[in-house]
N, C-alpha and C positions, 0 to 999 in steps of 0.2 A: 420428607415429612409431608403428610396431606391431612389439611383439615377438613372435618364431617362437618356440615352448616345444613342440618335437615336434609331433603332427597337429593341437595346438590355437594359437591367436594370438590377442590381448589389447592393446584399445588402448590405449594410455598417457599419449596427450594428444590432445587437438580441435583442431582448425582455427575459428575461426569465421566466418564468410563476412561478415556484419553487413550492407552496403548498399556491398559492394564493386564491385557490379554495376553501381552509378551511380556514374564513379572522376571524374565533374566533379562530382558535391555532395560530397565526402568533407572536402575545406577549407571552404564554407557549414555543412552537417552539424554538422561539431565546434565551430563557432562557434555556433551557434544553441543547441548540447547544452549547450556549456561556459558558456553564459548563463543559462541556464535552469536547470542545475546550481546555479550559483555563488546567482542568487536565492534558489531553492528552501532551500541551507543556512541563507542570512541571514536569508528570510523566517520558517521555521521555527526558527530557535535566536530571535529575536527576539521569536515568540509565548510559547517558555518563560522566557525572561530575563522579559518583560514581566507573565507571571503570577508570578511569583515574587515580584517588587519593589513588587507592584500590593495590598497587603492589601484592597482590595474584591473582587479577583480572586480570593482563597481560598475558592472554594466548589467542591462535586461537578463544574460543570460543565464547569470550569477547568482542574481536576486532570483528567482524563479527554482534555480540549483538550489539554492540556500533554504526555500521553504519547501523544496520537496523531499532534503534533508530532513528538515521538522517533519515531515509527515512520515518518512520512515523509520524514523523515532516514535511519533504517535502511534502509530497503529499496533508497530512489533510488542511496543510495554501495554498494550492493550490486551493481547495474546499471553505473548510470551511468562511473563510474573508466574498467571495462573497454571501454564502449563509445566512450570518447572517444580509449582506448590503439588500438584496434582502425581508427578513423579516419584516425589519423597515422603510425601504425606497418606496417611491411613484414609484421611477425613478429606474427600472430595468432591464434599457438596457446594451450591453457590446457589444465595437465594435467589429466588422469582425476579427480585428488585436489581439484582445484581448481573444478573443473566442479561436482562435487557439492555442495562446500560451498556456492558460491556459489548452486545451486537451491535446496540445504536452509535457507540463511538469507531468502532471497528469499523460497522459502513461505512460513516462519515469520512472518516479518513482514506477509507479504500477509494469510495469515488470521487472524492476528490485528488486524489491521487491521478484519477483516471483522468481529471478534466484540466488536472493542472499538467500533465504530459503533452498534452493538443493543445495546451496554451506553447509549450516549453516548442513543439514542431514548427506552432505559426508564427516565435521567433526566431525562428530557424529561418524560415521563410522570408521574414524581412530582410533575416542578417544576410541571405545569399544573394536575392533578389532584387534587394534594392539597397545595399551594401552603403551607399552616400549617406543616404537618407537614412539609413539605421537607426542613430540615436534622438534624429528630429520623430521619426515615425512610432518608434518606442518611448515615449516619453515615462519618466519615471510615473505619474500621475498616470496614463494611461496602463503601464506595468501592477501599478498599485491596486487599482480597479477591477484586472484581470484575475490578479490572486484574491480580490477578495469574491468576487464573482465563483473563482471555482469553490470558495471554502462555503458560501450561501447554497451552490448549489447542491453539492456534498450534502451538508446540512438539512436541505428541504428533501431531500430524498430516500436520507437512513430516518428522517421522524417520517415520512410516510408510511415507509416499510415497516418500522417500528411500530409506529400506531397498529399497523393492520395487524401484525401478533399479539399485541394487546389483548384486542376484540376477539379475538380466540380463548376458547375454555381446554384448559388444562387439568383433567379429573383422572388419570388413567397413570399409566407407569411415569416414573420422575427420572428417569435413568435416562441420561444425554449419550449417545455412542459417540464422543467424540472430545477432544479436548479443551473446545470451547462453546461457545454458543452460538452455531454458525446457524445461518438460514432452513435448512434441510431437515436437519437435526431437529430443532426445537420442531419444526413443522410436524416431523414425524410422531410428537407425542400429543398432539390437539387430539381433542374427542371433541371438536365443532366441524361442522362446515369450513374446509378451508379455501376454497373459491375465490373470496373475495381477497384475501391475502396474497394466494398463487397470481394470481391478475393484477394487481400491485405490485405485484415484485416484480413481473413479468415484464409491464409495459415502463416501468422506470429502466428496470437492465437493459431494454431493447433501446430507450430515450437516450440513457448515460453513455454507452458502447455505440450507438450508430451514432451521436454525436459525437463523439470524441475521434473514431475512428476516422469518418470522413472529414473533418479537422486535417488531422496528421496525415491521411492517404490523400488528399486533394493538395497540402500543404508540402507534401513530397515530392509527389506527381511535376506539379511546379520547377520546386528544387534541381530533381533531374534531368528535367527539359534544358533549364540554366545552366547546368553544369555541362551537359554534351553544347551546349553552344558556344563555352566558354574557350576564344583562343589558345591561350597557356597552359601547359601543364598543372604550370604551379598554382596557378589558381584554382585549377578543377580539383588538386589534391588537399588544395587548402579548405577549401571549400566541403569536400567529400569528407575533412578530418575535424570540422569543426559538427558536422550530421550523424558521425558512424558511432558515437558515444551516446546520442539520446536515439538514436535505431534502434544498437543494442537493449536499452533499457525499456523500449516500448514493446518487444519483439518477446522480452519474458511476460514481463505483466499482463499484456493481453492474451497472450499464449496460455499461462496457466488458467488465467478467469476464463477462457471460452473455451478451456479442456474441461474446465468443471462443470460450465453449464450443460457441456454433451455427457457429462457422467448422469447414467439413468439414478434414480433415486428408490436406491431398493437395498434392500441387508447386507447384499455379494457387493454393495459398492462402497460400503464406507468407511475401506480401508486406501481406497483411493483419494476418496474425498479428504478425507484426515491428512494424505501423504500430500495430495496438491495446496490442500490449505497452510499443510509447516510452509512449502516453498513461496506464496504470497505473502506470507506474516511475519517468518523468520527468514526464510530468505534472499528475499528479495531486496530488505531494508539492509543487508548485510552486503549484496551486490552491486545496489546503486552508486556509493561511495566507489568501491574499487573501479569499477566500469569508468567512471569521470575522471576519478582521480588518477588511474594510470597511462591515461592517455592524454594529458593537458601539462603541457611543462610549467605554467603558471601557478599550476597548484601544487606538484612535486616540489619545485622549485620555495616556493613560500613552509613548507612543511618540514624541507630540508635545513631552512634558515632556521624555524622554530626548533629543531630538533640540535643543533647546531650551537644554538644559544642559551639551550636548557644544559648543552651538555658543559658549556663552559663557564657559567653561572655556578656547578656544579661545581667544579674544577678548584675555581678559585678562594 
């Protein structure tokens, strides 16, 4: 829909195209999403129920696991809902008001996602390196500070971005190619000046990624130096297996985001764009949970107990 308001017009709602282009995967599509979804929330509200209930599981490293579950909750139901509305449904419009929020919370949560990873490596960092001192070093109050630090900064950086789309005039086609409201996308249907916005977005991704990165790559760096100096085997394995689960998990997420960045921004690309954003939104939040959870005996272990005692509860 576009309103005429004399020589100017203002769009009011998007279209979004999503993977309408392939109208034989649209029924496989949502079933494979709505799967993947459905896991994603179980397997992740599962890792937080499970540290909660778990008192061995009350440490830095947990708390930090535990909200970075919540954010792969937040972001996927940010995405995800609209893209499965978008599959089955005719009507795949989403207003102006709506479009935005759901960028501005998707940011939010992406980069903080990003800041709370470089928190998760720099206790990594303590727990290897100064192993004694662990839990004096990490104080819960000091743990507490750190998530909310990464959730402020998240926050001040998707309202920057956000803001700067705003100040953008939207007069010209309403049709989004893609299945949510990703950065590129909306950018591609301004009929303003978009300058100041690309510069915005530009020097906060470079601010958010070179900080987070050198975090984790300096907090590594460290890590590995410790572990070749380490005596014992067992300690170096110990130590290597409490690291190789948030490796894994830093190695997708940055991966994908700095595949996108190098994707040019042009019509032949955004079927890539669309294909690396399912794997950040959907899943990724679907990976995190398994990556932790199958390598940690603590949390198999406590999940085993809960599945154990539903089943004989049942019984009885």
């Amino acid at each position: 829909m576009i309103l005429d308001e004399g020589n100017q017009s203002s769009v009011t709602t998007f279209v979004l195209l999503g993977f309408s282009e392939y109208t034989h995967l649209q029924a496989p599509l949502f079933l494979v999403f709505l799967t993947i979804y459905t896991v994603t929330m179980v397997g992740n509200l599962v890792i937080i129920v499970v540290i909660k209930i778990n008192p061995k599981l009350h440490t830095p490293m947990y708390f930090f696991l535990s909200h970075l579950s919540f954010l792969d909750i937040c972001y996927s139901s940010v995405f995800t809902p609209k893209l499965l509305e978008i599959l089955v449904m005719e009507d795949r419009t989403i207003s102006f008001k709506g479009c935005m929020a759901q960028y501005f919370f998707g940011c939010t949560f992406v980069i903080t996602e990003m800041f709370m990873l470089a928190v998760m490596a720099y206790d990594r960092f303590v727990a290897v390196c100064n192993p004694l001192l662990y839990t004096v070093a990490m104080s819960h109050k000091l743990c507490t500070l750190l998530v909310a630090g990464t959730y402020t900064c998240g926050g001040i950086c998707s309202l920057t971005i956000t803001y700067s789309l705003l100040d953008l005039s939207f007069c010209g086609s309403n049709i989004i190619n893609h299945f949510g409201c990703e950065y590129s996308a909306i950018l591609f249907l301004s009929c303003s000046d978009p300058n100041f916005s690309q510069m915005t977005c530009l020097v906060i991704s470079i601010f958010s990624e070179t900080c987070s990165l050198l975090i984790i790559l300096s907090s590594y760096i460290v890590i590995v130096v410790t572990i070749i100096k380490m005596p014992s085997t067992g300690g170096l394995r110990k130590a290597f297996s409490t690291c190789a689960s948030h490796l894994t998990a830093i190695t997708i997420f940055h991966g994908i985001i700095l595949l996108l960045y190098c994707v040019p921004n042009s019509k032949s690309s955004w079927l890539l764009i669309k294909v690396g954003t399912v794997f950040y939104t959907v899943m990724i939040p679907l990976l995190n949970p398994l990556i932790y959870s199958l390598r940690n005996k603590d949390v198999k272990e406590t999940v085993r107990k809960l599945i154990n005692s539903k089943l004989l509860s049942h019984s009885m």
